[in-house]
N, C-alpha and C positions, 0 to 999 in steps of 0.2 A: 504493500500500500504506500507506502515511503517513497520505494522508488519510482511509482508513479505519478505521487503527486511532484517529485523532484526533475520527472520526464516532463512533466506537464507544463512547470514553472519555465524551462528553459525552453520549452516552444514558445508560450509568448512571450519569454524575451525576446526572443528571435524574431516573433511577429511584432515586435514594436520597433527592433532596429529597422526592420525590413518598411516600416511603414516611414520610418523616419530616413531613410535614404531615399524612398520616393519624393517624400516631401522636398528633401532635401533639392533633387534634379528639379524640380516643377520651380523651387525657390530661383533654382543658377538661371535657369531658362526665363523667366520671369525679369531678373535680374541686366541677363546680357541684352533682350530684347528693348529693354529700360535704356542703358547704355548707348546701344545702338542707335536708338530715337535721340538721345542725347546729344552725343556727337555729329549726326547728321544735323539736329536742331543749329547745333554750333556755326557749324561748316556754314550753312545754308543763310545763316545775317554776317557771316564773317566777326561770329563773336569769340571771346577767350574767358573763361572764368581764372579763381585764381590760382590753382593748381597747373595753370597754362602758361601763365606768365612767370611764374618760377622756371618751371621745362624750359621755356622758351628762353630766358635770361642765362640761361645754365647754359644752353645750347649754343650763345653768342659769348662766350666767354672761355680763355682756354683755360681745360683743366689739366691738361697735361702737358711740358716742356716741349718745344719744340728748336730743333737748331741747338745754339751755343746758348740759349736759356729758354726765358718763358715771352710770353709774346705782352709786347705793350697796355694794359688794360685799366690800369687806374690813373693814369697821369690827369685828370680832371678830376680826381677826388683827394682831397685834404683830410678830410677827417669822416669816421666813421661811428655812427652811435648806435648801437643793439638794446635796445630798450626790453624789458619782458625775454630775458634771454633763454630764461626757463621755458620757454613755450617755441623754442625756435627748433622745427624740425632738420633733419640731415640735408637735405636737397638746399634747404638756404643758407644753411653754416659755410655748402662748398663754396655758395656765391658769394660770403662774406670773403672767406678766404680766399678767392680768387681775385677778389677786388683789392684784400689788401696786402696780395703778395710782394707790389713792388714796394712796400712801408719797410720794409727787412731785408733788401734786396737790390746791389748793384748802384747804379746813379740816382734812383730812386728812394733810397734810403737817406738820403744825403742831400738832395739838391733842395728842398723844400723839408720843411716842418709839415709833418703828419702824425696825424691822431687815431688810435683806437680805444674805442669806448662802451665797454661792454655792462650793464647792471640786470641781476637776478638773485632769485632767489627758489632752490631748488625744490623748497618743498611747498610751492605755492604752485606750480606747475597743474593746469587745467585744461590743455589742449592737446591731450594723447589722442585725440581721435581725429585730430590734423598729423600725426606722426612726432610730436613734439618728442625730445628722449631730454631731461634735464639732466642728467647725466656728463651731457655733452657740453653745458656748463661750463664745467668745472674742467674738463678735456680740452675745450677749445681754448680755456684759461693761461692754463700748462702751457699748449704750444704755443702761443705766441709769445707765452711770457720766455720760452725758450729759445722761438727765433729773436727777439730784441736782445736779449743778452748776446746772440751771437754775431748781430749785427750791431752789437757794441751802443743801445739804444737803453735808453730809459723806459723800464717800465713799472709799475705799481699795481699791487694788488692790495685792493685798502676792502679789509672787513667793516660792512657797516653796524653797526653794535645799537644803534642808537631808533627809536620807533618813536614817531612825531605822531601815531593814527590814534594811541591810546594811554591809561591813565597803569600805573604800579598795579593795582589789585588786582584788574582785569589779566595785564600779562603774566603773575606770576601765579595763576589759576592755567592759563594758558600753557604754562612754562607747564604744570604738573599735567596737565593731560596726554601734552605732547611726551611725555615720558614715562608716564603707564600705556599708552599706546603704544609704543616699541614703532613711532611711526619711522624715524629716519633710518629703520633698518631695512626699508623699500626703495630707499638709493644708492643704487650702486656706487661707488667711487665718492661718496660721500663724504665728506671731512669735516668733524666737531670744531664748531666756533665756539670762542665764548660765548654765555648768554646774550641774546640781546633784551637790551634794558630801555623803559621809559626815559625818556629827558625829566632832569629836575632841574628846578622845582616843582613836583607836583599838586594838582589840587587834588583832595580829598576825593575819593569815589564809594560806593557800595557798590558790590556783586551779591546779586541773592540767587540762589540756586533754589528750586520748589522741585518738591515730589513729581514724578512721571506718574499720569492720569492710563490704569491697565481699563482695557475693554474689560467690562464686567463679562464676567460666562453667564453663557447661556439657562436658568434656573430651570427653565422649561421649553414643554413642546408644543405647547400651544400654541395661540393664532398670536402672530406675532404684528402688533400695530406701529404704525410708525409716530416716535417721539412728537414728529413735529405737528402732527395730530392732535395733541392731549395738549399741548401746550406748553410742554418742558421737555427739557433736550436732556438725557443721560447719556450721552457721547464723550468720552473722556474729554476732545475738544473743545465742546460747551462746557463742561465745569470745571476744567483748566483757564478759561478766557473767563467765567464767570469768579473764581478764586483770584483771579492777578485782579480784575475789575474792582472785586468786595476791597483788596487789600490798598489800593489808589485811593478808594474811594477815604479809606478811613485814614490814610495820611493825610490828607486834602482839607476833612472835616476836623480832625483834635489837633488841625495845627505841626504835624511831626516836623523837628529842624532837620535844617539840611547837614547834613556834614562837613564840619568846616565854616560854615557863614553863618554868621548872627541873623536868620529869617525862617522863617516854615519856606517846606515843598511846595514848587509852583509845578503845574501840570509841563512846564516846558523842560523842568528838570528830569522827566522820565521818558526812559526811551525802553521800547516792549523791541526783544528781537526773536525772530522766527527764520526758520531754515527758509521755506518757500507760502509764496501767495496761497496757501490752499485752503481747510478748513478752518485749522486753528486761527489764522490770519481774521476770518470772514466771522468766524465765533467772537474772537477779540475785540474787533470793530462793533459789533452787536451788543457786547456786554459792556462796552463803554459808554454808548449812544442809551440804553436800558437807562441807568446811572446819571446821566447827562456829563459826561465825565466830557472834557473838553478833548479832542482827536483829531488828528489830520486826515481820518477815514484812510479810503482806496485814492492815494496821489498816482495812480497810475489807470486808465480805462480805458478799454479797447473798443469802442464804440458799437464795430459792427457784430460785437459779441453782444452786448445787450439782449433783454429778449423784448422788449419791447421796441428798439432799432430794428430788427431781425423780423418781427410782426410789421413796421409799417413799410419795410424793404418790399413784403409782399402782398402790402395792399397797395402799395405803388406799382408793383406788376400787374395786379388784378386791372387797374386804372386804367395801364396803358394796354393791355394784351384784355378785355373782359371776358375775352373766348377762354381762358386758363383759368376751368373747372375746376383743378387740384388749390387753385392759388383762392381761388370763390369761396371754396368750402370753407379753408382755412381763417380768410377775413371775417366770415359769418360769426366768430364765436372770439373776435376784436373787442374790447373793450371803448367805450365814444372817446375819440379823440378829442382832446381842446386844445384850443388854441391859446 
């Protein structure tokens, strides 16, 4: 009996690779025939996206010696700035480098004052899905700082130590997570700086950290009604936004000093932060507004998301086209527009 249900298991595994390799072909197919429309698309306005103009720059540039050296190619550039270097993938590093080969090299190292000027930071690096490797960083560091010495050149590798964005409390909260996370152990070729530190003089800050809101389980099997029905939200996100909202609220009312200044809390001295725009965000704006707690709401809207944008889009179609029955129905059940 054993061995059959052990025969049995490894058939459908077999029937799920086998379905996921199909998948898989229908995907690549689906994919190249994408592509394919893509680059004809291109071809056909004589357009380049940006992945084109890298190629294409790469391609008008030597990368390889020719002759008794390298072929002429930066003598119109003086100085050279890499901004966001962490997020600078292979294909543009070579451009860089090719551009500032002649900085290190022959009459070109000599005849003019030239600059390179590279700033990152590797564990801020956000655009692996352009190819970005932050790695290369600190690689591309090395070598130039190897060809300037060899070309008898000045060069500086100055650690920035110092963070203008935020207050002591904040980063040395910062400083502990980054180090129970074992995060800088995901960069290769990585090398330990000193801390970096706030500038001082600092002002005074709070950091409050508040319990994670767990989805309650399930109690039962019955019919399940939806919260916003009844009138009260039990979503961890509604009573997480409605806990920070209570806890404003009652700084605001008994007066709580600010830290460091002779005054109570003014609503401009809190700032509520959230990973992304989504529930929690939309809960928080809710339970402030509840409250009347003073709020910058949603500073960002996309208009043709709306849903009542979205509704008069299609009774603006109804208007112009009246024969678009699908577009009729939908207006029918409009709420009266005012002017």
């Amino acid at each position: 009996m054993e061995d059959e249900a052990n025969r049995l298991a490894d058939l459908f595994e077999e029937l799920k690779l086998a379905r996921m390799l199909d998948n898989s072909k229908v995907l690549l197919t689906l994919a190249e025939a994408v592509m394919v429309a893509y680059e004809a698309g291109k071809k056909a306005k004589a357009q380049l996206d940006f992945d084109d103009l890298i190629l294409a720059l790469s391609a008008c540039l030597p990368m390889k010696p020719m002759g008794r050296g390298w072929l002429t190619t930066g003598c119109r550039h003086h100085h050279i700035l890499v901004d966001e270097s962490q997020d600078t993938n292979p294909e543009q590093w070579d451009i860089i480098e090719a551009i500032a080969r002649e900085f290190f090299a022959g009459e070109g190292a000599v005849q003019k004052k030239r600059t390179l000027f590279a700033v990152g930071d590797e564990k801020q690096s956000i655009y692996s899905f352009q190819g970005a490797e932050p790695r290369l960083f600190g690689e591309m560091g090395r070598r130039f700082a190897r060809r300037a010495r060899e070309a008898e050149q000045v060069w500086h590798d100055v650690p920035l130590q110092t963070s203008f964005r935020t207050q002591a409390q904040f980063w040395t909260r910062w400083i502990w997570c980054l180090k129970r996370s074992k995060t800088i152990k995901v960069l290769p070729g990585w090398r330990p700086r000193p801390a970096t530190a706030p500038p001082a003089p600092q002002k005074p800050g709070l950091l409050r950290f508040g319990q994670p809101s767990l989805r309650p389980k399930s109690q039962s099997r019955g019919m399940n009604i939806p919260s916003k029905h009844l009138g009260t939200s039990s979503a961890p996100e509604a009573k997480l936004a409605q806990k920070v909202a209570r806890t404003i609220e009652d700084w605001l009312t008994k007066g709580r000093q600010l830290s460091g200044h002779d005054r109570a809390v003014k609503p401009d001295d809190i700032m509520i932060l959230v990973q992304t725009r989504g529930k929690l965000f939309k809960e928080m704006i809710k339970a402030l507004k509840q409250r009347n707690l003073p709020n910058l709401g949603e500073d960002k809207l996309v208009v043709n998301d709306h849903i009542a944008v979205k509704d008069l889009l299609v009774l603006g179609d109804v208007m112009v086209n009246p024969a678009d029955d699908l577009g009729a129905g939908d207006s029918a059940a409009f709420a009266p527009v005012r002017h």
